[in-house]
C-alpha positions in Angstrom: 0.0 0.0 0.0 2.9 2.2 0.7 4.5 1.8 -2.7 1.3 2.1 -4.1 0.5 5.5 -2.3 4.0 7.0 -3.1 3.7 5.7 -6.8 0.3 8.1 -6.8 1.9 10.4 -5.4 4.5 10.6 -7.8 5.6 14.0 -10.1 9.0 13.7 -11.1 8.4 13.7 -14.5 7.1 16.7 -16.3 5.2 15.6 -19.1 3.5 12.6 -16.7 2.9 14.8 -13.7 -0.8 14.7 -15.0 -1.3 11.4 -14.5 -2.3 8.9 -12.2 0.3 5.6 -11.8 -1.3 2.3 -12.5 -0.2 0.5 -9.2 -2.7 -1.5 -7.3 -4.2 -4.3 -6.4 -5.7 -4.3 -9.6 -2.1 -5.3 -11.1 -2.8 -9.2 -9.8 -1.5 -11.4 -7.3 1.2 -10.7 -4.6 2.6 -13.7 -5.0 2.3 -14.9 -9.0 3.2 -17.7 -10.6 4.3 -14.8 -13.2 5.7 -11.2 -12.8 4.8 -9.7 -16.3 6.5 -6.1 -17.2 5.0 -4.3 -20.3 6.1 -0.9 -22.0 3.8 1.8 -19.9 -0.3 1.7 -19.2 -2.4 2.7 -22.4 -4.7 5.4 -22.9 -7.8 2.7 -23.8 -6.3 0.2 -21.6 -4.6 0.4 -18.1 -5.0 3.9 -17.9 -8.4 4.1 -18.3 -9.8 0.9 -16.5 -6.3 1.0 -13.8 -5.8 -2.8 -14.7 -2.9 -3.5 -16.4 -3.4 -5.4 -20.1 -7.8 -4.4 -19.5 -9.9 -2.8 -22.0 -7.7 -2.4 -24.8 -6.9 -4.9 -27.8 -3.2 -5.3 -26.5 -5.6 -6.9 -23.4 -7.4 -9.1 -25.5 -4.2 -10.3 -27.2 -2.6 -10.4 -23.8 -5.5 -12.6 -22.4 -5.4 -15.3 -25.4 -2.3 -15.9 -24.8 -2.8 -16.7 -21.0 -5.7 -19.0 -21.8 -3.6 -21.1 -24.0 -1.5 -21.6 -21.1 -4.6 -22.0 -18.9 -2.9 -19.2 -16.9 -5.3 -17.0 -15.2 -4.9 -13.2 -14.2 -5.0 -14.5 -10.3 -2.1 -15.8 -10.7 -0.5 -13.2 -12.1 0.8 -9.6 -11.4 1.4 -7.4 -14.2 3.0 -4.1 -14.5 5.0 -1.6 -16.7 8.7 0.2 -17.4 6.8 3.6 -15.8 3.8 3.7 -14.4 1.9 6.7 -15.6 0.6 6.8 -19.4 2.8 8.8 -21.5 1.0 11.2 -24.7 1.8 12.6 -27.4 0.7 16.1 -27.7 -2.8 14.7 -29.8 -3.7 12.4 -27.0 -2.5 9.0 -29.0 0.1 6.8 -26.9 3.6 7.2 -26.9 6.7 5.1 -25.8 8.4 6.3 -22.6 11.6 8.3 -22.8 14.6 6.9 -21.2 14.5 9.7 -18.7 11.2 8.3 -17.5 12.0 4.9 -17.5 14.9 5.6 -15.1 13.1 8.0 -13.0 10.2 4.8 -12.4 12.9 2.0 -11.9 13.4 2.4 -8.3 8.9 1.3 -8.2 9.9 -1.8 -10.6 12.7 -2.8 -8.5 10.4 -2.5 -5.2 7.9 -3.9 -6.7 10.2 -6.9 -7.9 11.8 -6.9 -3.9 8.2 -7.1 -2.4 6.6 -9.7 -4.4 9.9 -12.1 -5.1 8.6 -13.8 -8.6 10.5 -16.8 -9.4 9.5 -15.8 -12.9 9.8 -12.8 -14.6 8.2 -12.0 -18.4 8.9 -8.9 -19.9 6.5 -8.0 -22.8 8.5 -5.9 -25.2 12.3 -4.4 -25.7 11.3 -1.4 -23.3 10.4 -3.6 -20.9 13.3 -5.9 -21.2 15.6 -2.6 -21.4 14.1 -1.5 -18.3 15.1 -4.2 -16.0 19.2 -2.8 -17.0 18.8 -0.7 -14.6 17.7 -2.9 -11.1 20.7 -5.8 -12.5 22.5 -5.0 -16.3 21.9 -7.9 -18.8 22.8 -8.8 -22.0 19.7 -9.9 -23.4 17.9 -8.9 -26.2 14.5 -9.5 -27.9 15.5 -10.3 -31.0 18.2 -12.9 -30.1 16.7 -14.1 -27.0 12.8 -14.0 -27.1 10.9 -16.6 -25.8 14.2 -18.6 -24.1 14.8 -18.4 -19.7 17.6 -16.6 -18.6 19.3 -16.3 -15.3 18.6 -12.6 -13.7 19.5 -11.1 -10.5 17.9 -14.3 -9.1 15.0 -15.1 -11.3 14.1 -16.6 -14.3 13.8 -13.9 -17.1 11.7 -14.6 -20.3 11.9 -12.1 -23.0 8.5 -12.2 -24.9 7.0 -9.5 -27.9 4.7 -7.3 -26.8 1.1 -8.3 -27.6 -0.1 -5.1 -28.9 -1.8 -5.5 -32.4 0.7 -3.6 -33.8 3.2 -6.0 -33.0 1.4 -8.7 -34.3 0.0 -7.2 -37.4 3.4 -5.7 -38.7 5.2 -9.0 -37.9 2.1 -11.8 -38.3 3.5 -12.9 -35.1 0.0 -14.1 -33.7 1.2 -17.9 -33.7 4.5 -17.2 -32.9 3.9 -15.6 -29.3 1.2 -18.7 -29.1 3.9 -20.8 -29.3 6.5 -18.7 -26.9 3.4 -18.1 -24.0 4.2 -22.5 -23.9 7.1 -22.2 -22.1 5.7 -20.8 -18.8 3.7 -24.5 -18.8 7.4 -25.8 -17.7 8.7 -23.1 -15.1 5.8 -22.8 -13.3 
């Protein structure tokens, strides 16, 4: 509740001082069989509803590729890089900056020392870029995606994001079908 308040509370960035983090009990369980880390809340999705991967077709994507694992969002947590939802100047989402991304870090990292997931999934290169700064690694999506990897004392799963743009520009629908299996074996 205390990270959760201080995340609300939260202004240091300038162009997110407007918005309210997405940090709650919404974001799943507090102690999942998964830790998932996305890019940042959308406007239709998490920032809107305040549940992570709700509302939005990224959601939908996101939620077909847990029931193919028969993984359900109880048994999950789910956050992002930064936790407000970052705009461009017509409204339409944009990726974080680096600047935000560092100035969140210090939530993921709580978050990731409060809840100790034996398994962590990042959805995205911003999200996997985004755990350099609690422990540097050397992994990246396109070399790496969908294998487990050793991190500051977790397993770490690189997976795409499941936004349809990502899936649409890349026909990678079957393909992230197939790289959601793996959790069937580390949890």
């Amino acid at each position: 509740k205390e990270l959760c308040l201080a995340a609300e509370n939260c202004r240091i960035c300038p162009d997110l001082a407007d918005k309210k983090a997405v940090l709650s009990e919404l974001n799943g369980n507090l102690d999942p069989k998964v830790f998932f880390i996305a890019e940042a809340p959308g406007r239709q999705g998490a920032d809107r509803t305040r549940r992570p991967f709700y509302g939005d077709k990224s959601g939908e994507n996101f939620q077909k590729f847990l029931d193919s694992i028969d993984l359900s969002r109880e048994e999950i947590f789910i956050t992002n890089s930064i936790l407000c939802s970052p705009r461009k100047e017509n409204g339409a989402n944009r990726s974080p900056k680096k600047s935000e991304i560092k100035n969140c870090s210090a939530f993921l990292q709580r978050t990731i020392q409060l809840l100790q997931p034996k398994v962590v999934a990042t959805l995205g290169s911003v999200a996997l870029e985004a755990l350099k700064a609690i422990e540097y690694h050397q992994i990246s999506l396109r070399n790496d995606i969908g294998n487990s990897f050793e991190w500051n004392g977790r397993i770490l799963v690189p997976l795409y994001h499941p936004s349809p743009q990502v899936i649409a520009s890349h026909r990678r629908f079957d393909e992230q079908m197939r790289d959601f299996q793996i959790f069937r074996n580390l949890i």
